[in-house]
MDAnalysis code that builds the backbone (N, CA, C; Angstrom):
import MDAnalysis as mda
import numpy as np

u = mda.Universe.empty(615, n_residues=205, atom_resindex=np.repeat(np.arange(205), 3), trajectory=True)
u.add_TopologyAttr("name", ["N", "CA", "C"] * 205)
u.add_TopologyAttr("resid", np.arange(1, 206))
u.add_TopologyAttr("resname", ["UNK", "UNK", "UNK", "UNK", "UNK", "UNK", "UNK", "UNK", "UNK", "UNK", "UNK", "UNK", "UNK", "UNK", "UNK", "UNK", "UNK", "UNK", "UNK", "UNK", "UNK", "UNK", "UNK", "UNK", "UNK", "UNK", "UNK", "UNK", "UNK", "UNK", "UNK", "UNK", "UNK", "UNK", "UNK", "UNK", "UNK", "UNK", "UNK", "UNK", "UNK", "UNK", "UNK", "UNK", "UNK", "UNK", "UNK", "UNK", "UNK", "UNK", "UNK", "UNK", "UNK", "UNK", "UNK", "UNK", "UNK", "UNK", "UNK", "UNK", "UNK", "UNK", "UNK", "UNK", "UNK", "UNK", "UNK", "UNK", "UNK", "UNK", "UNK", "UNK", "UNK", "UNK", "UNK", "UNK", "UNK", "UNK", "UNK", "UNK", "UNK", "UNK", "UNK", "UNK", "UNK", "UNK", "UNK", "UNK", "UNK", "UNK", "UNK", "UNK", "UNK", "UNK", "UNK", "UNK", "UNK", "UNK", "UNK", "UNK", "UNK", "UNK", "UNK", "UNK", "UNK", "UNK", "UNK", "UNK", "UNK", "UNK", "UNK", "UNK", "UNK", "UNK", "UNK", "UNK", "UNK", "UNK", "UNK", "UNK", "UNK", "UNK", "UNK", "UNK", "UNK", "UNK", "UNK", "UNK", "UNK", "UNK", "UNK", "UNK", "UNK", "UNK", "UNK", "UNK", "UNK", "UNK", "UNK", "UNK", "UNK", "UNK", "UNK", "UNK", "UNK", "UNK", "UNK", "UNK", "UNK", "UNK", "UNK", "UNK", "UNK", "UNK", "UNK", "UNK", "UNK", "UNK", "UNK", "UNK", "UNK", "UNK", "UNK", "UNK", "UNK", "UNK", "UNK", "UNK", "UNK", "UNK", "UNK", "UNK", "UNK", "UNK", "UNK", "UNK", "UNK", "UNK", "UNK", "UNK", "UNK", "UNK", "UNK", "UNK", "UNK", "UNK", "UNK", "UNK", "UNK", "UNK", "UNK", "UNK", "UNK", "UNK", "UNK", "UNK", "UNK", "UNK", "UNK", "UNK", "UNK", "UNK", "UNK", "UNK", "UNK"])
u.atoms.positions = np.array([
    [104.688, 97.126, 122.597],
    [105.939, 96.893, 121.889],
    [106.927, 98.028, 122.181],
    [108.489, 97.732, 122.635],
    [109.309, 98.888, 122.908],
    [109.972, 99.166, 121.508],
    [110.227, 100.242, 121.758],
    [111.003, 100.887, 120.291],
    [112.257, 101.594, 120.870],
    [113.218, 100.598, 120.444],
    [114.659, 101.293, 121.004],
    [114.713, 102.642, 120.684],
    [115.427, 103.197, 121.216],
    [115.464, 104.826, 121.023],
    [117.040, 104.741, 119.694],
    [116.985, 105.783, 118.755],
    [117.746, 106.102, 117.754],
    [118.940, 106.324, 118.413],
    [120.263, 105.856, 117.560],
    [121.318, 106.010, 118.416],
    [121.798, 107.588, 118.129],
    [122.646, 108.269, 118.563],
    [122.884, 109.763, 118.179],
    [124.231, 109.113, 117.157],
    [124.003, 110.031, 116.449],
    [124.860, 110.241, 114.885],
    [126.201, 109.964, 115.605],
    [127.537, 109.600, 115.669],
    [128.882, 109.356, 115.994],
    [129.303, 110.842, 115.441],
    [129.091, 111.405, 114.172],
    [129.647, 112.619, 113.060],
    [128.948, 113.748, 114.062],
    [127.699, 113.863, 114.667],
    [127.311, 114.875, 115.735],
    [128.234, 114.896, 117.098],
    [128.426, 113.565, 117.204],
    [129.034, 113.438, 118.970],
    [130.627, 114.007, 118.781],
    [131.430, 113.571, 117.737],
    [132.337, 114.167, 117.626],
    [132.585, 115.720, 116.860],
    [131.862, 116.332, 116.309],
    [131.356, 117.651, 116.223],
    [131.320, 118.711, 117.329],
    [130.521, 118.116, 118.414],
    [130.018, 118.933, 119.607],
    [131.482, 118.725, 120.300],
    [132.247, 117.416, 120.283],
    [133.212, 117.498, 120.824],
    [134.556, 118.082, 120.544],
    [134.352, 118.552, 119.374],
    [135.100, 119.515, 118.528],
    [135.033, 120.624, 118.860],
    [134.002, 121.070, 118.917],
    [133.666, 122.417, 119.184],
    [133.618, 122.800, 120.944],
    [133.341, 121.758, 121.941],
    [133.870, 122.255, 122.675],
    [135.823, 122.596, 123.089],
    [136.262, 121.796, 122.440],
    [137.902, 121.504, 122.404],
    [137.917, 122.981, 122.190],
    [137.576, 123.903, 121.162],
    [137.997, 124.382, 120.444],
    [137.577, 125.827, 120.791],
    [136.065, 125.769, 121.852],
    [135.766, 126.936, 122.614],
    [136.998, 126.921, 123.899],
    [137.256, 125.707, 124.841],
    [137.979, 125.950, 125.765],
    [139.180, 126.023, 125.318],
    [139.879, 125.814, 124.136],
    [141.061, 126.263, 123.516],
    [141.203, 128.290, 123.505],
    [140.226, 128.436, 122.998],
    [139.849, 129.660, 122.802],
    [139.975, 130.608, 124.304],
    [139.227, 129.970, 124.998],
    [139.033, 130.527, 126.619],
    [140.132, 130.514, 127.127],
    [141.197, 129.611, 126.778],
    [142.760, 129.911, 127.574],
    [143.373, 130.417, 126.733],
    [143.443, 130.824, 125.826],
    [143.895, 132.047, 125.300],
    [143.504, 133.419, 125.314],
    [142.386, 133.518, 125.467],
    [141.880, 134.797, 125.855],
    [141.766, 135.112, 128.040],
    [141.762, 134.202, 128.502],
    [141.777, 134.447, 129.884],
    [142.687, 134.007, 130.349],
    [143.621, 135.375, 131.255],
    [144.359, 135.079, 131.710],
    [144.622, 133.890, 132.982],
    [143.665, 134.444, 133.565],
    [143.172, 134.102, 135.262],
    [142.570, 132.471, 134.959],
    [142.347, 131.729, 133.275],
    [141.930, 130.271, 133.269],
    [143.645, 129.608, 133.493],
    [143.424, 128.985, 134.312],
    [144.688, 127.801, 135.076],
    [144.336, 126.734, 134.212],
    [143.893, 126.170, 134.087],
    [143.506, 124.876, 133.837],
    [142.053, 124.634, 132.717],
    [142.148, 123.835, 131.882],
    [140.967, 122.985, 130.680],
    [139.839, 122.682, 131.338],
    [140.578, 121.772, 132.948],
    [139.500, 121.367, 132.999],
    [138.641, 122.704, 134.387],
    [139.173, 123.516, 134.797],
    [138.550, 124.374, 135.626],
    [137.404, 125.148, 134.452],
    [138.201, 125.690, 133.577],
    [137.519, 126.562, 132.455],
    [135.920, 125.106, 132.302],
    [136.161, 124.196, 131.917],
    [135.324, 123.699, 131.649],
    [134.122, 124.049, 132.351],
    [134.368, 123.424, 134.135],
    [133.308, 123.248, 134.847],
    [132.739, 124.822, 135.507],
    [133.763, 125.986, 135.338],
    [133.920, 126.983, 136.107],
    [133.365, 128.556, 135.566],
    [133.537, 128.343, 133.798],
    [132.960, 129.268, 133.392],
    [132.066, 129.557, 132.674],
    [130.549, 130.877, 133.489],
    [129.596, 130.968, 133.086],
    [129.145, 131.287, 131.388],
    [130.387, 131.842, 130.977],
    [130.551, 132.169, 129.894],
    [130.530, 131.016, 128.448],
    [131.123, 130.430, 128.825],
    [131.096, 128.881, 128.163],
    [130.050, 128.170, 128.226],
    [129.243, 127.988, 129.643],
    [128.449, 127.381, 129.541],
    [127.243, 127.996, 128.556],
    [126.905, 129.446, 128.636],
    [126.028, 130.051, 128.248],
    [126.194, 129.968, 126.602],
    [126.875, 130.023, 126.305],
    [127.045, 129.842, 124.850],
    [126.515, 128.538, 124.312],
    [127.252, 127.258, 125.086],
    [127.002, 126.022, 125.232],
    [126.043, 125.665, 124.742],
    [124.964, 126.326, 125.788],
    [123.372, 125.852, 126.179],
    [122.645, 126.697, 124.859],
    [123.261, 127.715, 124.558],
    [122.821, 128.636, 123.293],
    [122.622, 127.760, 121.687],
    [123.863, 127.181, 121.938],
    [123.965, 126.242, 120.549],
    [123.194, 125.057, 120.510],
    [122.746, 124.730, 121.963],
    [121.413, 123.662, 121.826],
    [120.202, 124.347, 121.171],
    [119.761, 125.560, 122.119],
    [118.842, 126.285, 121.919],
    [118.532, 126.859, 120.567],
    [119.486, 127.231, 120.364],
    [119.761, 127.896, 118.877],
    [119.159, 126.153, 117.443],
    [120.214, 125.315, 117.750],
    [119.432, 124.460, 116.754],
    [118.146, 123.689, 117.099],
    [117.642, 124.157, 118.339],
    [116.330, 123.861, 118.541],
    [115.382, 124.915, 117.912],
    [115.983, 126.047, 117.589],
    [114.920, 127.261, 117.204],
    [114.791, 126.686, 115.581],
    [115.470, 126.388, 115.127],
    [115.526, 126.065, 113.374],
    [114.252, 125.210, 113.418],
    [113.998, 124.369, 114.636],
    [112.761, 123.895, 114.334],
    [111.526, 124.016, 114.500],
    [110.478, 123.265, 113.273],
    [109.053, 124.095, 113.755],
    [108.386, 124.337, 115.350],
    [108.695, 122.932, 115.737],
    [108.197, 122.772, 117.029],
    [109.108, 122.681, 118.286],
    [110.020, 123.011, 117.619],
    [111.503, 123.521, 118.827],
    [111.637, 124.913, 119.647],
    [110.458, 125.540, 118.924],
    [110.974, 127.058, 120.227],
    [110.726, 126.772, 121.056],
    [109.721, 126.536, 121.721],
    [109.080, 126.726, 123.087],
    [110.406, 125.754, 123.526],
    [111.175, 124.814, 123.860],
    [112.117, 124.162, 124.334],
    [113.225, 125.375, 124.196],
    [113.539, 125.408, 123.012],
    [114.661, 126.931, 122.563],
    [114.398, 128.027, 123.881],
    [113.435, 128.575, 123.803],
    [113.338, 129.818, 124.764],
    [113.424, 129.131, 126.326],
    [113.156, 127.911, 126.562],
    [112.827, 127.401, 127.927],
    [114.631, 127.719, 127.944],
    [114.760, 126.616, 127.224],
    [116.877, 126.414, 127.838],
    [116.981, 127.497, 128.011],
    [116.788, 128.792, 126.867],
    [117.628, 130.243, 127.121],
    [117.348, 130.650, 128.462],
    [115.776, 130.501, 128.969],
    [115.738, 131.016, 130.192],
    [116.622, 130.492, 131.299],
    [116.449, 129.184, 131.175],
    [117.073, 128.402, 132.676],
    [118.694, 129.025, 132.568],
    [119.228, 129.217, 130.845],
    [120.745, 129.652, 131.118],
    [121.124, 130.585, 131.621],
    [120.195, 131.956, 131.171],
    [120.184, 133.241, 132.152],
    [119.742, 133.293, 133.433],
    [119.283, 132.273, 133.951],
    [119.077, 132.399, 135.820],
    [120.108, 131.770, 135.720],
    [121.186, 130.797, 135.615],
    [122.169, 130.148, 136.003],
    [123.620, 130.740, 135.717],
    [123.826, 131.686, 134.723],
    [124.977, 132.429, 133.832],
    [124.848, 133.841, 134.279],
    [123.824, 134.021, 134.170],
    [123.899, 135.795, 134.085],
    [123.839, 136.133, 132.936],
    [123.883, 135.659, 131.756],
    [123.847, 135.818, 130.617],
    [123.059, 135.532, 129.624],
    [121.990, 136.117, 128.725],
    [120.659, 136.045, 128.010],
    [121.209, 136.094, 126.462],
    [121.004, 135.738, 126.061],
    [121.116, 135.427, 124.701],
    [119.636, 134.323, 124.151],
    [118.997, 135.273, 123.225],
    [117.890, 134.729, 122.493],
    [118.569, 133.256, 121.361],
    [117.363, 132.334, 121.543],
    [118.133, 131.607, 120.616],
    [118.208, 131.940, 119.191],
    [117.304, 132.719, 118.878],
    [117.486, 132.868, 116.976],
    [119.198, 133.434, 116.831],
    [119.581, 133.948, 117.887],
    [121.173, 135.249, 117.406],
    [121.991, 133.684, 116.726],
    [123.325, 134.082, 116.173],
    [123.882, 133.276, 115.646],
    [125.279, 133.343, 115.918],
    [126.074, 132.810, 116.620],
    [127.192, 132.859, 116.897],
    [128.302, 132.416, 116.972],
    [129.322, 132.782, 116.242],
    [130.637, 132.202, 115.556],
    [131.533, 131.244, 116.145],
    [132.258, 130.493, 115.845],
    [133.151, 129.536, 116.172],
    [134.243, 130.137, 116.981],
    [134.829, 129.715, 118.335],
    [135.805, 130.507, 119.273],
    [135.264, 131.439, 119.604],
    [133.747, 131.909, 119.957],
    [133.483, 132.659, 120.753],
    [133.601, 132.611, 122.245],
    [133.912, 133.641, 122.862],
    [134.250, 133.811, 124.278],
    [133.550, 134.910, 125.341],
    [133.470, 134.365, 126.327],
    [132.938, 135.993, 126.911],
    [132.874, 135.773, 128.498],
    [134.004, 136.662, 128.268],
    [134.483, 136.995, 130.211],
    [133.737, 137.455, 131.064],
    [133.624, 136.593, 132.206],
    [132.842, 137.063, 133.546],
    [131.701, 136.581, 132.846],
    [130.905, 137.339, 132.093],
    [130.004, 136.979, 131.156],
    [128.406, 137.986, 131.720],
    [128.823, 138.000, 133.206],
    [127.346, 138.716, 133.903],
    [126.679, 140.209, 133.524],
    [125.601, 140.002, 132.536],
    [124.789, 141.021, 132.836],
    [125.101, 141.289, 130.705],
    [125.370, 140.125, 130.439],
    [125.692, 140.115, 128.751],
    [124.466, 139.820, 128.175],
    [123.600, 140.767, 126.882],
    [122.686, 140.147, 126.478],
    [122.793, 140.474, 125.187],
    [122.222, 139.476, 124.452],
    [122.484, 139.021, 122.892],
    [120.827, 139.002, 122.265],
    [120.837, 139.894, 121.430],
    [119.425, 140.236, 121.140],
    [118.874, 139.317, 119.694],
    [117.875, 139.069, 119.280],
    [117.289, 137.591, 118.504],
    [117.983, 137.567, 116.747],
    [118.109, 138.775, 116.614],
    [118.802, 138.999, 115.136],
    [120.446, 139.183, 114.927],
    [121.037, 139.273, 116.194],
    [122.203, 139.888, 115.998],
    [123.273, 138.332, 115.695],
    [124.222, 138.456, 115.168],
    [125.491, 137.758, 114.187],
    [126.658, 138.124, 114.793],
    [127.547, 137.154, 115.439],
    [128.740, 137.181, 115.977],
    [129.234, 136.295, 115.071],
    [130.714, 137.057, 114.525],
    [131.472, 136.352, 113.604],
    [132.350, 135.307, 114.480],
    [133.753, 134.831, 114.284],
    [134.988, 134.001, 114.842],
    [135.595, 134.913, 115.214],
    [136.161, 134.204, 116.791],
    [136.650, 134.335, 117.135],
    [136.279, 136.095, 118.446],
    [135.592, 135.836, 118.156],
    [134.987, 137.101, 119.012],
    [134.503, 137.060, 120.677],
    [135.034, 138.484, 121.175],
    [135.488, 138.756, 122.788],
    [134.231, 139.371, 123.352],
    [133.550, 139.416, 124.372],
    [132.980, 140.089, 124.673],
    [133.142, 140.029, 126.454],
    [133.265, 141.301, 126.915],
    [133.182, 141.477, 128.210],
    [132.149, 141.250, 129.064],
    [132.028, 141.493, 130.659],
    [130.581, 142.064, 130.912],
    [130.117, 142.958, 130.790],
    [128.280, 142.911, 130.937],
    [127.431, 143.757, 130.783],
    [127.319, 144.401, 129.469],
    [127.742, 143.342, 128.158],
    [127.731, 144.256, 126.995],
    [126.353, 143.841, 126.475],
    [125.605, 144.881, 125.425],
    [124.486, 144.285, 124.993],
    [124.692, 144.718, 123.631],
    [124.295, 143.404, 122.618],
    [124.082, 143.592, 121.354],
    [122.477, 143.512, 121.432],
    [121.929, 144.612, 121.581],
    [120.678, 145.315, 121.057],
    [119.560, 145.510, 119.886],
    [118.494, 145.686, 120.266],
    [117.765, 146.492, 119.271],
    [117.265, 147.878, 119.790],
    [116.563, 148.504, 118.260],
    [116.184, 150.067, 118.562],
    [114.991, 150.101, 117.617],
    [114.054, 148.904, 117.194],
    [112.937, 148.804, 116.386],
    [112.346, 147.586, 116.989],
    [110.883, 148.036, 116.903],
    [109.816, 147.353, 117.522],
    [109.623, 146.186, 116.337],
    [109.947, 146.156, 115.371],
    [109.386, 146.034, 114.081],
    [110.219, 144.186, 113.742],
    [109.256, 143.263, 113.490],
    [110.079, 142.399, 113.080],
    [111.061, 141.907, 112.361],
    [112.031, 142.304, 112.256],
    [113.069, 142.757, 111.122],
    [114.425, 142.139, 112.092],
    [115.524, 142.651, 111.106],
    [116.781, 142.537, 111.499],
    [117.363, 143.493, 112.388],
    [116.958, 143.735, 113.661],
    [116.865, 144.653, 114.269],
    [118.422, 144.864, 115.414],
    [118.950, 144.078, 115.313],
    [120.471, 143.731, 116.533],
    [121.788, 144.144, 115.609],
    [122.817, 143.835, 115.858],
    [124.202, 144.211, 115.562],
    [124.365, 142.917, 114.747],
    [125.465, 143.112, 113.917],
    [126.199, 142.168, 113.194],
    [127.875, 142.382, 113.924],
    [128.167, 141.077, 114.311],
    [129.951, 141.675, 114.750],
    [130.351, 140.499, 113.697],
    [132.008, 141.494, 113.159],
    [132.727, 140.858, 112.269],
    [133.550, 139.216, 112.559],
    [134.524, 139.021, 112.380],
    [135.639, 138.339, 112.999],
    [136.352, 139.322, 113.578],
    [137.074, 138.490, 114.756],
    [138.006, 138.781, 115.731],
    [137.744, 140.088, 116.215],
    [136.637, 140.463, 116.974],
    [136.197, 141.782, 117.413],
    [136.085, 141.749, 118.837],
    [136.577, 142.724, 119.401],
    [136.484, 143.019, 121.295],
    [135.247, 143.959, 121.610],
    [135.076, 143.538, 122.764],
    [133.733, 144.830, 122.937],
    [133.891, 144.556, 124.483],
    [134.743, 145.726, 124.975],
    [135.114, 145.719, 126.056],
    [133.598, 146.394, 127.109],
    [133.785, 146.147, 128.535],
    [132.723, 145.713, 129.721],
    [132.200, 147.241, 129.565],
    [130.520, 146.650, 129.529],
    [129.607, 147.727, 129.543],
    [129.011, 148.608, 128.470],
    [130.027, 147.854, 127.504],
    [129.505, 148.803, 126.173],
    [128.188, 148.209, 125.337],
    [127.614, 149.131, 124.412],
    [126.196, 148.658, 124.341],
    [126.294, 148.850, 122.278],
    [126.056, 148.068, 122.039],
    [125.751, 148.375, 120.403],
    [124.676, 147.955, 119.586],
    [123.990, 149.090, 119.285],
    [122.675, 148.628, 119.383],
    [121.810, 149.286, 117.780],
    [121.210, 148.747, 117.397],
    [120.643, 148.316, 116.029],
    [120.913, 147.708, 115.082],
    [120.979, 147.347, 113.767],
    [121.228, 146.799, 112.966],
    [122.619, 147.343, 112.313],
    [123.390, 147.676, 112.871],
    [124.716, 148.143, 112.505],
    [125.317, 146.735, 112.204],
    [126.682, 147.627, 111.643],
    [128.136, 146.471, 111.207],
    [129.311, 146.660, 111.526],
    [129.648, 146.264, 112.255],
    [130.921, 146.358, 113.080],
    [132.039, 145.084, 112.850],
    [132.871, 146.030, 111.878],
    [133.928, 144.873, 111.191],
    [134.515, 143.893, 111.705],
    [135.387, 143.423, 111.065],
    [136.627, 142.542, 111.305],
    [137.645, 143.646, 112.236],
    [138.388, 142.708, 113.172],
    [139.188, 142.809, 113.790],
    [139.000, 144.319, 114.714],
    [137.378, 145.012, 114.830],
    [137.166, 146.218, 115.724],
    [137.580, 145.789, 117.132],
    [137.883, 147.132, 118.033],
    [138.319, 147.322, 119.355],
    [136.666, 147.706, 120.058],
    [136.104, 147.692, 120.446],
    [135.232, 148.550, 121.103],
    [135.497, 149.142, 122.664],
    [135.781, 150.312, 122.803],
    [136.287, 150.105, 124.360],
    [135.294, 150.449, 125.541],
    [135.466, 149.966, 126.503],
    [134.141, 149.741, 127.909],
    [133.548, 150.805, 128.113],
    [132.047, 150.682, 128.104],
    [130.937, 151.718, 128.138],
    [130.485, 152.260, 126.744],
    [131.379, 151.531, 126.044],
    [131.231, 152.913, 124.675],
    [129.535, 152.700, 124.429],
    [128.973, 153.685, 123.267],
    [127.528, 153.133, 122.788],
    [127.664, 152.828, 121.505],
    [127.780, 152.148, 120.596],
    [127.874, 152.186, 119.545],
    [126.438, 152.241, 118.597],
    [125.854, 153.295, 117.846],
    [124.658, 153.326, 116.956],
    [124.980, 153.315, 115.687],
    [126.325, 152.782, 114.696],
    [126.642, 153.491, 113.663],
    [127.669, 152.455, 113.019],
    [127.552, 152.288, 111.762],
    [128.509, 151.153, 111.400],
    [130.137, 151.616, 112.349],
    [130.871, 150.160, 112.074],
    [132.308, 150.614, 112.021],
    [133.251, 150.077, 111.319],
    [134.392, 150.681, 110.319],
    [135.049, 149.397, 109.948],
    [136.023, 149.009, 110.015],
    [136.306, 147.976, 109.524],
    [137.019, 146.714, 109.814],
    [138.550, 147.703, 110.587],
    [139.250, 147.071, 111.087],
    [140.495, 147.574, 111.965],
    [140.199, 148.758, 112.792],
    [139.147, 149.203, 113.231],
    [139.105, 150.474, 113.676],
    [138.867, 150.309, 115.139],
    [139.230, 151.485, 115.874],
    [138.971, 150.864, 117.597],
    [138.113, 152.600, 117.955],
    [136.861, 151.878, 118.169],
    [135.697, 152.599, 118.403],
    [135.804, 153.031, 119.744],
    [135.536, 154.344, 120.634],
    [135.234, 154.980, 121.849],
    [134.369, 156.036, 122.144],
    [133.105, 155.833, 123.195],
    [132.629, 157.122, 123.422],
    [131.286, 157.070, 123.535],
    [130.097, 157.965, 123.626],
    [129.088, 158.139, 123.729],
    [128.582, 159.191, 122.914],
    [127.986, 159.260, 121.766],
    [128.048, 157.765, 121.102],
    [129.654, 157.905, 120.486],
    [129.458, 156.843, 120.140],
    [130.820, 156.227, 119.879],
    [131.442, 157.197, 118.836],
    [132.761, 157.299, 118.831],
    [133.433, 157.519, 117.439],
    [134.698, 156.772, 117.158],
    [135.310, 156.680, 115.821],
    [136.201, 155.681, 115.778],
    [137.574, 156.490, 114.957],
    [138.358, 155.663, 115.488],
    [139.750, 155.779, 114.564],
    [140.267, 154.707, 114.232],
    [142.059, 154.922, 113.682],
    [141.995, 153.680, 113.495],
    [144.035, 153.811, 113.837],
    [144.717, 152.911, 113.999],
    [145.824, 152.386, 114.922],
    [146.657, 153.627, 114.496],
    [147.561, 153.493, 115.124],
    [148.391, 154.941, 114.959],
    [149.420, 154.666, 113.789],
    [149.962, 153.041, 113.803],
    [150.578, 152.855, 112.383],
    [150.015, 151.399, 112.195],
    [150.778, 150.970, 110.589],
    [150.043, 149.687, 110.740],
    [150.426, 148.814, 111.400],
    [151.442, 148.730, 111.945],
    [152.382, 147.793, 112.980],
    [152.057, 148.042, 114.632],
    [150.691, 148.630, 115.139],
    [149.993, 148.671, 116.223],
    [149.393, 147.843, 115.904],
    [148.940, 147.101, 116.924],
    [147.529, 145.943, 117.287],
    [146.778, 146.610, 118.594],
    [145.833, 146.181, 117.512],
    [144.866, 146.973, 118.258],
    [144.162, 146.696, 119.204],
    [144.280, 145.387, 119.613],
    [144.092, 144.718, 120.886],
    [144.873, 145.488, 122.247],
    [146.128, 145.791, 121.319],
    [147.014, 146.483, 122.502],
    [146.444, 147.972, 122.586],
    [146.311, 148.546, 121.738],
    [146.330, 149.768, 121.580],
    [145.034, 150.121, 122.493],
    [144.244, 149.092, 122.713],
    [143.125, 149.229, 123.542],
    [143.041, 149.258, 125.326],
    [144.702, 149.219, 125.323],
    [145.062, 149.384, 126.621],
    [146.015, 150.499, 126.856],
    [146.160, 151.187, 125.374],
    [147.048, 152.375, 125.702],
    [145.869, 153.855, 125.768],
    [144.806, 153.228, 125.244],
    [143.880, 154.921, 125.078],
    [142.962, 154.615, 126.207],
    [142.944, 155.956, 126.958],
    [142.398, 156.049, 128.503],
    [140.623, 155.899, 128.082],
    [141.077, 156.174, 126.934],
    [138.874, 157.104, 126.491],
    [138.188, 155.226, 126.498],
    [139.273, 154.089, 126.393],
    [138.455, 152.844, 126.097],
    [137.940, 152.350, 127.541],
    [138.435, 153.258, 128.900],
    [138.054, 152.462, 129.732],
    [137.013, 153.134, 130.548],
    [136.933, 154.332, 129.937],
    [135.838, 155.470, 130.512],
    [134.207, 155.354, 130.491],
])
């Protein structure tokens, strides 16, 4: 006897299709060099990796879903350049340029709207099964190469600039630089600090 297969939910299909609208919305606003919806679509590793994350990711919620969960993550990092465990959890309009050599560790929390360069790693620094990775706020940058690593909190609207290390909370509006890191915060309140992250030399060091 055949047993038709279940149809997929209509409220899921337009969901996923929401959310991609709304990542490649995101991606042409944050990249300059994206021409086109539909190039970004087929063209960047960054998107896809996330993509394949949010399968993976609601495959991990289930009992008998990891082993599938960790398979996708793998095949996405030979194909992306980019590793991300499925347990991490990651916010709506996330983005992440170039994307190669980015890794996202099993506990760590990306809020909305959040940037990440290459080669950044949200980390651990405990063997120990715990909450061991970064928490990032909303609307946070973490410019190429920088590494932030343990169970820290790194606010709303932070700068992080390229290479930095970050071991240490930061908060909210502040634009972090250095090894290890230290932070300040805009020179008045009418700086953005997005910009301001292209006026201090120490963010690209």
């Amino acid at each position: 006897m055949l047993v038709s297969p279940q149809p997929t939910s209509p409220g899921l299909l337009a969901a996923a299709r929401a959310g991609i609208r709304e990542d490649l919305d995101a991606a042409m606003l944050r990249d300059p060099a994206a021409t086109s919806r539909l190039v970004v679509l087929f063209t960047s590793a960054g998107l896809h990796a996330i993509w394949l994350h949010r399968v993976a990711h609601a495959l991990w919620g289930k009992p008998l879903g990891r082993p599938l969960a960790r398979l996708i993550a793998y095949v996405s990092r030979a194909v992306t350049g980019v590793e991300i465990h499925p347990g991490a959890t990651l916010g709506r309009r996330f983005f992440i340029d170039h994307g190669m050599g980015v890794v996202i560790g099993e506990t760590a929390e990306v809020g909305d709207d959040v940037m990440l360069y290459h080669q950044v790693t949200l980390g651990g620094r405990s063997m120990e099964r715990v909450k061991r990775h970064p928490t990032l706020g909303n609307n946070v940058t973490v410019g190429a190469g920088a590494k932030i690593l343990g169970p820290v909190y790194v606010g709303d609207g932070v700068q992080v600039g390229a290479n930095s290390v970050v071991v240490k909370d930061v908060p909210a509006g502040a634009i972090a630089t250095g090894v290890p890191a230290t932070y300040r915060f805009p020179t008045s309140p009418t700086e953005d600090p997005y910009e301001a992250l292209f006026r201090d030399p120490a963010l690209f060091i």
